[in-house]
N, C-alpha and C positions, 0 to 999 in steps of 0.2 A: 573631461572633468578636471575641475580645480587641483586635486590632490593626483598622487600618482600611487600605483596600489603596491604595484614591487618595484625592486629594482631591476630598474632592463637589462643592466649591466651583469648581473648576478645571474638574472636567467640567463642569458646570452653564453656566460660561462658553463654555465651547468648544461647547458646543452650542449655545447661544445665536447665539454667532457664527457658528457654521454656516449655522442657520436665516434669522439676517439677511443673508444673502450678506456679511458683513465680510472674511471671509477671502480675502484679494485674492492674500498670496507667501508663499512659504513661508518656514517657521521652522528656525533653525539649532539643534540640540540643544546640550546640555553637551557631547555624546559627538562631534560634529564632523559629525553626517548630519542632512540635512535633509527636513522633511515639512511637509504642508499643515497641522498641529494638533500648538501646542506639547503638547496632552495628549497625544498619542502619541510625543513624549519619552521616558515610561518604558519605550519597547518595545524599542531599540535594545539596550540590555543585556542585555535581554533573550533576543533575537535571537540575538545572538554568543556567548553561552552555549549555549542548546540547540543551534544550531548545532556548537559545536567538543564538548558533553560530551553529548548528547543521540542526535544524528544522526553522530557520529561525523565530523566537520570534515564537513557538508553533503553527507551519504550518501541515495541512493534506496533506503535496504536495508529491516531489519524494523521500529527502529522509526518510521521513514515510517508501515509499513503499519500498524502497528499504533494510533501515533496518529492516523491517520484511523478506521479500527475507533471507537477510544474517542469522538470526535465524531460519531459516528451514535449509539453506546451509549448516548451521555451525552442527546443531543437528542429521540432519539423517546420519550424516559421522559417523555411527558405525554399525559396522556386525558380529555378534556373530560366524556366520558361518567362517566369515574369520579372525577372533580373532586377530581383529585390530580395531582402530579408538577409539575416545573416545566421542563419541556424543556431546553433549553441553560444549562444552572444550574449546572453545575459538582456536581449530587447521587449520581452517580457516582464522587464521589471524597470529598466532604464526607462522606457516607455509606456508603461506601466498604464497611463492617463489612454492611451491608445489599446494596449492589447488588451487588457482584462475587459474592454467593454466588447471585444470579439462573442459574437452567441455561442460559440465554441468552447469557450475561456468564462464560462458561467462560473460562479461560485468560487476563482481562481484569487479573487481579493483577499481572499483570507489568509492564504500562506506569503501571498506575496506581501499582505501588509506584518505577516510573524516574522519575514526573513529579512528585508529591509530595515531592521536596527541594527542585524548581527553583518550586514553588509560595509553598512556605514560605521560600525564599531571597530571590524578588523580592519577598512580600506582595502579589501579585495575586490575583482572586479566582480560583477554582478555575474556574468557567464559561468566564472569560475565556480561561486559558493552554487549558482545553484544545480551544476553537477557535484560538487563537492558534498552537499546538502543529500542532496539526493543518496551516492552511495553509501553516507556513515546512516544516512535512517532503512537504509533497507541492511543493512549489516545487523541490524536490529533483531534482524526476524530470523529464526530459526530455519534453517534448510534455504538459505539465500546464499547464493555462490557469494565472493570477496569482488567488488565490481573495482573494475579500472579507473585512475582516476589519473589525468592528464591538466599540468599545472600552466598556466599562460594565455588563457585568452584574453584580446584585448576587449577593450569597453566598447558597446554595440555605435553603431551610426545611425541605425534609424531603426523604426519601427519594423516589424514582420508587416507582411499583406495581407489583410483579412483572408479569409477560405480557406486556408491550409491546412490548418488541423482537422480529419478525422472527425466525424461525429457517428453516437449508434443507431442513426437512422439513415446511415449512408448505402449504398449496395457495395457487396464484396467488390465490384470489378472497380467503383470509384475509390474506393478502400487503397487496393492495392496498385493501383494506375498512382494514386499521391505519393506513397512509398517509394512507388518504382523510379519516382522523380528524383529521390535524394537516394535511390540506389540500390535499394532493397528490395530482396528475391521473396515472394510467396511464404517458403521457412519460414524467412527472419520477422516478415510480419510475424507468425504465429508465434516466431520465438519472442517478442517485444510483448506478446499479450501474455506473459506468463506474469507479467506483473500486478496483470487482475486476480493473481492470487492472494495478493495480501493490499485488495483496493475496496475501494465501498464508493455506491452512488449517493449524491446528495439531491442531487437535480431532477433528474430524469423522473423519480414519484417523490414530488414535494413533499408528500403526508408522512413518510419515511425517511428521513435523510439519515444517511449514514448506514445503509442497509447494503452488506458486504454483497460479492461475485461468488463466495463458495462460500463451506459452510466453518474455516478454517482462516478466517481472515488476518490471524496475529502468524498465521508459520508458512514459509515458503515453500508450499507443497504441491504436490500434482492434484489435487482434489478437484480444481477449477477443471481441469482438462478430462476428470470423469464426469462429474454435477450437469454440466453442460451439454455432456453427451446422453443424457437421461431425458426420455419422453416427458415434454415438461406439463405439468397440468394446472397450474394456479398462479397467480399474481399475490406478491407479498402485501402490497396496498391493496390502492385503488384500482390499477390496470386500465388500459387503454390509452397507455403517456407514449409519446412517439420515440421511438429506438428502445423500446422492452417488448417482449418477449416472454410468455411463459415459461416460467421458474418449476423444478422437481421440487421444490425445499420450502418451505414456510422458513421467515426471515434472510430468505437469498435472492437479489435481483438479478435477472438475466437479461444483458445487453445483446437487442438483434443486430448485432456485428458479429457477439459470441456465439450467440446460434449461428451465423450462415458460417462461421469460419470452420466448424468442426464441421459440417455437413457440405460444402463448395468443395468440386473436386481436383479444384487447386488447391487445397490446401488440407481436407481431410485426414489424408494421412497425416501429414505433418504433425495437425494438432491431437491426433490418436496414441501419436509415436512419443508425446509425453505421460499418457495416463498411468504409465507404473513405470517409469524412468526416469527417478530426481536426476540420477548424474547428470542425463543428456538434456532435461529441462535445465539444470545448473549450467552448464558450460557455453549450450547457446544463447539462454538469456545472458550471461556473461559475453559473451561476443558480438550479440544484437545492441547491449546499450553500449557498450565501447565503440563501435560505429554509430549510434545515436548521439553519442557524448561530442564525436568530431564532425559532425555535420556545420560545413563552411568554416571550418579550421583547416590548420595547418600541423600535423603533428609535429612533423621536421623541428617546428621554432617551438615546441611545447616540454617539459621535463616531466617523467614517469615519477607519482607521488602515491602510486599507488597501494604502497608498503604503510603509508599513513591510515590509510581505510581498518577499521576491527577487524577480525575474523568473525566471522559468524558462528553461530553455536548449530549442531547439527539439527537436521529436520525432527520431529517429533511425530512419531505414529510411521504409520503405513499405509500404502494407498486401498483403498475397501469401497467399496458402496454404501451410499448413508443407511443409517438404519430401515427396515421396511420396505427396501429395494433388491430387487433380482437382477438378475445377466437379461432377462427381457424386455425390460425395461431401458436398454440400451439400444438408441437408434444406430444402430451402424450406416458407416458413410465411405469408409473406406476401401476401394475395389480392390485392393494386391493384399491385404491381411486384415485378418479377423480383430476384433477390442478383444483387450488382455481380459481373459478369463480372472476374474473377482469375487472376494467374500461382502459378504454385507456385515457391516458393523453391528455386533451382537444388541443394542442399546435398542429404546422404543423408538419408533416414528414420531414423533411431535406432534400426531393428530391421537397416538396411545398413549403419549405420555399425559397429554390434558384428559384424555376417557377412564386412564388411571387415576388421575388426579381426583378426579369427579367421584370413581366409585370407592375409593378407601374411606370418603365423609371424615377423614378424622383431621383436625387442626393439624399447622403447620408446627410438627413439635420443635427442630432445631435446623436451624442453617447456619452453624458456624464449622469454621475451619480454621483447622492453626496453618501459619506459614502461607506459601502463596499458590498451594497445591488446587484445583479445580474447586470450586466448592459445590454440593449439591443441596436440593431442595427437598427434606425428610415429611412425608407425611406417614403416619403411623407407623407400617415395617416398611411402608415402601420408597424407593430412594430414585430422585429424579434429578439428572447434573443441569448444573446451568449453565448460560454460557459460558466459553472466556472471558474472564475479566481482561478489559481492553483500559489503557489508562486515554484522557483525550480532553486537550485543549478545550474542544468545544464542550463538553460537559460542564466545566469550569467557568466560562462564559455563559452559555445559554441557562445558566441558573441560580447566576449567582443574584444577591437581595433585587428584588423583594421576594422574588419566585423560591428561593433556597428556604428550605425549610428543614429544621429537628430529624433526626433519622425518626423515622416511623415505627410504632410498632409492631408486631408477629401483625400476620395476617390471623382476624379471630377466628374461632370454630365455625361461626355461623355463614364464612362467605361459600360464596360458590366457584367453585376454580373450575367449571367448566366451562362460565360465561365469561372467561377469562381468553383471549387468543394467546396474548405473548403475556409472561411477566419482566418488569422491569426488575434486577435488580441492584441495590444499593450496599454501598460500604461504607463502614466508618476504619481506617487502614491507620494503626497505629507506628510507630517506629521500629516496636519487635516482631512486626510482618504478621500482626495477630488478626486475622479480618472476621468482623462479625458483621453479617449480611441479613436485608430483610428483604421482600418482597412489596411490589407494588402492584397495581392494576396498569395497563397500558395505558388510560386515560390518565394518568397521574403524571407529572411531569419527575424526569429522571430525578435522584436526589445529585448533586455534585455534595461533595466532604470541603468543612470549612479548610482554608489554607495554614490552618495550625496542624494539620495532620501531615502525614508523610506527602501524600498526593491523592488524585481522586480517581477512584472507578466509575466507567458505567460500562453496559453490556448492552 
């Protein structure tokens, strides 16, 4: 490339001084935040950018999820066997015209065309932002360990080789035979899928896109690693799409990778041994993407900037069973220990909450909420929560004129919310965090909030 992103010279020092233990206090930037390496100076601008234009002022929504997607996309494109690819290279976006058209890398244009201005804005290299990228949006999400974050790769050479990413229609043994190539044990797979905790499919049931792994999509929790392990009995859509798998949960899809991993008995325990354990879900997903993040680097010539990454805010809740579910209801797979003995969430099943809905007959009298507390859906005494609200790029896209329309009003007395599967709902998000929410039919297209407000929800 034309330009040059850092100075070689500077890194070269800073690693230097790394290596010698020099580095004793930390360093005050231009920008007024401090870090243990003046070369991670450049990342604070950086930071507060993707942060307010990227993630939407420091959102756990899609594209979180999706720049995590892109640093696994971007990292397992190397195969020793086929003496190509450069792992964490940034050639996912450098080559962009090539990889996004991988059947693997479906639906992958989309972050990559979000993250390519903020690349070409700061002059970093493409490998770098999009582990960089990657760590500050999952820092996002509540109960997400502080992920590592290693400053210096150079600009890719060529393309990845087609086949290399992982798809959910793969079998566990071709699954972890790909992994095992860039070096990764059985665990660490498991440990890398923790990230389907706070991920959503778009592809896999067209009719659905953006329909989350568990039932907990904005917080980095163990829930995926219970959901999963539930005798699954329905499809969220349509059903019959290849790499799904029957779902426990009305609006939760189940990838058959994530079925066969909890139940293979390579790997059984493993994925068991997170169901009521954030720390130890926290520390090895922390240690599986840090070995993800240097796949066909060099640490040696790289500087530790990882003191520039948020803190994350701690996990919200506790591990339980969705509502409507028992300890029976758990396939166990695990031969040397039993699944952690569990409560069920006191709340309705989502096939009671619509048979409640149905039998109170009384209009929706209020769904408002001050602040940005859960909001529920009131009919007559009886009280039903809604989702999280999730903030997301694509809501603001896929609706904006001619499809954008007026928020809508209450749902009236006379409909019927039994013939209803899901409710859509919508916001109008003021700047004192006052959210007044209405209700739609699923046939309805979501509302996105005009861009005069704070920002927009959908769920």
């Amino acid at each position: 490339m034309a330009l040059k992103h850092l100075s070689t010279a500077l890194l070269a020092l800073a690693a230097a001084r790394v290596a010698s233990g020099a580095v004793t206090k930390r360093v005050t930037c231009p920008t007024g935040q401090t870090t243990a390496n003046a070369a991670c100076c450049v990342l604070f601008p950086i930071l507060d950018d993707i942060q307010a234009n990227l993630f939407d002022g420091g959102e756990c929504g899609e594209e979180t999820h999706e720049s995590l997607r892109l640093t696994f996309h971007d990292a397992i494109g190397l195969s020793p066997s086929k003496g190509s690819g450069g792992g964490a290279d940034g050639s996912i976006i450098t080559f962009g015209e090539t990889e996004v058209n991988f059947p693997a890398n479906l639906g992958i244009d989309d972050i990559v065309d979000a993250q390519s201005p903020f690349i070409a804005k700061h002059n970093i290299s493409a490998g770098d932002f999009i582990q960089f990228a990657g760590a500050v949006g999952v820092s996002n999400c509540p109960g997400a360990p502080r992920l590592e974050f290693m400053l210096g790769r150079p600009d890719a050479t060529g393309p990845s080789p087609i086949g290399l990413v992982p798809e959910p229609f793969d079998t566990i043994t071709d699954v972890l035979e790909r992994f095992a190539e860039v070096g990764f044990s059985p665990e660490e797979v498991v440990a890398i899928l923790a990230s389907h905790t706070i991920a959503a499919a778009d592809h896999v049931d067209p009719t659905i896109p953006g329909t989350p792994f568990d039932s907990t999509p904005g917080i980095f929790d163990t829930q995926l690693f219970i959901e999963v392990q539930l005798r699954g009995t329905l499809f969220p859509g349509t059903g019959g799409n290849a790499g799904e798998t029957e779902s426990s949960l009305e609006g939760v899809i189940r990838l058959n990778t994530d079925q066969s991993l909890a139940r293979d008995s390579r790997t059984a325990c493993a994925w068991q041994s997170f169901a009521n354990n954030q720390a130890k879900m926290q520390s090895e997903f922390r240690a599986a993407m840090s070995k993800l993040a240097l796949i066909g680097q060099d640490r040696a010539k790289m500087v530790d900037c990882s003191d520039v990454i948020p803190v994350p805010k701690p996990v919200v809740g506790t591990p339980h069973l969705p509502a409507g579910a028992s300890m029976a209801d758990i396939e166990q797979a695990c031969a040397t220990a039993s699944f952690p003995t569990l409560t069920a969430d006191p709340g309705l099943s989502k096939a009671s909450e619509r048979e409640g809905l149905s039998a109170s007959g009384s209009a929706i009298s209020s769904v408002v909420v001050t602040g940005r507390s859960r909001p529920s859906l009131l009919a007559g005494a009886s009280r039903f929560p809604l989702p999280e609200p999730r903030t997301s790029r694509r809501c603001r896209v896929a609706c904006r004129p001619p499809r954008c329309r007026p928020p809508p009003a209450l749902l009236p007395p006379t409909t019927d919310l039994s013939s209803l599967r899901f409710l859509w709902a919508s916001a109008t998000v003021s700047r004192t965090g006052v959210c007044v929410f209405a209700a739609l039919p699923l046939a309805a297209p979501p509302f996105a909030t005009s861009r005069r407000h704070h920002h927009s929800l959908c769920f």
